[in-house]
C-alpha positions as CSV (number, residue, x, y, z in Angstrom):
1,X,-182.0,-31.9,-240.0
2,X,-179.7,-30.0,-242.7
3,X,-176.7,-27.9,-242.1
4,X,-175.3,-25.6,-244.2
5,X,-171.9,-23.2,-243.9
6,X,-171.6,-20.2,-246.4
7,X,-169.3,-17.6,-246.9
8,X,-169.8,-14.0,-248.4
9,X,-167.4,-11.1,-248.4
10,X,-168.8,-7.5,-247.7
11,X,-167.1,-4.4,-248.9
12,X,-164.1,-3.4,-247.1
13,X,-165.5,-0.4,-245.4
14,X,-166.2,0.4,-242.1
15,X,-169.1,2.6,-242.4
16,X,-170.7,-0.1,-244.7
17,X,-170.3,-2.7,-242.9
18,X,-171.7,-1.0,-239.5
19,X,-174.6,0.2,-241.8
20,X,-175.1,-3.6,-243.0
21,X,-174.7,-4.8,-239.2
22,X,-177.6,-2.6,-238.2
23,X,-179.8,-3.5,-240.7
24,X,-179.0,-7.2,-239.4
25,X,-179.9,-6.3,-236.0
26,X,-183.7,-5.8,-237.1
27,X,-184.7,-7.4,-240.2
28,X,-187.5,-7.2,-242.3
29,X,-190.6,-9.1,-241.0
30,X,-190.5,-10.2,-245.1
31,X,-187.1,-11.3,-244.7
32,X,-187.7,-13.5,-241.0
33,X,-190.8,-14.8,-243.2
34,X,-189.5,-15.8,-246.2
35,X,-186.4,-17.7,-243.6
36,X,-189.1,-19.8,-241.7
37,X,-191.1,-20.4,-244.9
38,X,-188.4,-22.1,-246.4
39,X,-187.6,-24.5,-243.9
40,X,-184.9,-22.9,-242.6
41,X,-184.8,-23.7,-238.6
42,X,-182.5,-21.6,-237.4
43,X,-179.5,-19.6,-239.1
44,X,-176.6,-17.3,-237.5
45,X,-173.9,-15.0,-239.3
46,X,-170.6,-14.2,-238.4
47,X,-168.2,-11.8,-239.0
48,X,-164.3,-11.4,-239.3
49,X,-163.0,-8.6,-240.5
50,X,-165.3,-8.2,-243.9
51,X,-165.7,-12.3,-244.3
52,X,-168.9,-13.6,-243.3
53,X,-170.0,-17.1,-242.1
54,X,-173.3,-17.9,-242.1
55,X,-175.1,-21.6,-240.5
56,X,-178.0,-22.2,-241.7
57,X,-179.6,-25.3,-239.8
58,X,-182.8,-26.6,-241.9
59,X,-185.3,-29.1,-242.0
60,X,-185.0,-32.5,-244.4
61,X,-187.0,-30.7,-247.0
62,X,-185.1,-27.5,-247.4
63,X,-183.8,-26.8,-250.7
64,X,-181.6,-23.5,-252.0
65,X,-183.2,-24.3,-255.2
66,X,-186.8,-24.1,-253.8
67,X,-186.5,-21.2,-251.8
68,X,-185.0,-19.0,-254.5
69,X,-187.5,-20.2,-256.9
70,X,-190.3,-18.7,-253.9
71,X,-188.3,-15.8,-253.1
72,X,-188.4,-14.4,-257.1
73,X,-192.7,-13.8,-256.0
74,X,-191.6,-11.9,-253.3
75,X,-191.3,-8.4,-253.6
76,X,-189.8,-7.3,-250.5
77,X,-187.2,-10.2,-250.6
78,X,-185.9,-8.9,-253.6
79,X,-185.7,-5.1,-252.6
80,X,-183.9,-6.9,-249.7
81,X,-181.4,-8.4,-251.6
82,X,-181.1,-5.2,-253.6
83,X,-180.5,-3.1,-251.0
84,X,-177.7,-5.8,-249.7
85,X,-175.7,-5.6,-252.6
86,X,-174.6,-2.1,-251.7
87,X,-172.7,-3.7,-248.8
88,X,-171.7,-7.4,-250.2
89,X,-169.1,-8.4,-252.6
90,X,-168.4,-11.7,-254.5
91,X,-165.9,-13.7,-253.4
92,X,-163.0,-14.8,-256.0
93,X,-164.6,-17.3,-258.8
94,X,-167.7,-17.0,-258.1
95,X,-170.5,-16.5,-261.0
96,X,-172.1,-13.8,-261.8
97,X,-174.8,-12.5,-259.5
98,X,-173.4,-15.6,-256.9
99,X,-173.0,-14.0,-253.3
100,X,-173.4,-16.8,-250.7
101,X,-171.2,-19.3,-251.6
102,X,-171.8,-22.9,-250.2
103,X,-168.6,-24.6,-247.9
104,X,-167.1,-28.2,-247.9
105,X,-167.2,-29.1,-244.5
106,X,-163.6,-31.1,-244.0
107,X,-163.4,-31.5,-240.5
108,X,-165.7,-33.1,-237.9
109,X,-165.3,-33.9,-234.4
C-alpha cells in the first residue's frame, strides 16, 4: 500500500470555507467513484484554519498520473473540480492550475 500527504490552501473566508465543508460532507456519487476507481483505498482531509491536509492511502498501482489522465473523460469530475476552485487557492510556487500539492514526509516513528 501507498501513502500520500497533500496540502491545499482554501480561500480565507468563512462563508467559503463552510460552504466548501458542506459540500465535503456529501459528495458526489461521481466524485466517491472516480476515488475508488483509481485505486485510492481510503483518503481523509483536514483542516486548520484555511490549510488543508489530505492522506490519501492507495493500492501498489495507484498513480496521480493515471487517475488525472481518467478523470479528463469524466464529465462530472471536472464540473467538480470547477465548482472547487471557487473555494481553493494555490499555495506559494506552485504552477499554474496546481492545487494539491504533494509533501516530503521527514519524520517517521
Amino acid at each position: 500500500m501507498k501513502k500520500f500527504c497533500l496540502a491545499l490552501d482554501l480561500v480565507d473566508d468563512e462563508k467559503l470555507i463552510a460552504e466548501y465543508e458542506k459540500y465535503h460532507q456529501n459528495i458526489w456519487p461521481e466524485i466517491k467513484q472516480s476515488i475508488l476507481n483509481s485505486g485510492i483505498l481510503n483518503m481523509e482531509i483536514y483542516r486548520i484554519q484555511n490549510r488543508l491536509f489530505m492522506i490519501v492511502e492507495a493500492d501498489d498501482n495507484f498513480s496521480f498520473e493515471a487517475k488525472n489522465e481518467a478523470d479528463k473523460n469524466r464529465p462530472k469530475v471536472q464540473e467538480w473540480e470547477e465548482l472547487m476552485w471557487k473555494f481553493q487557492q494555490q499555495l506559494p510556487n506552485s504552477k499554474p492550475g496546481e492545487k494539491w500539492k504533494l509533501m516530503t514526509q521527514i519524520f517517521s516513528l
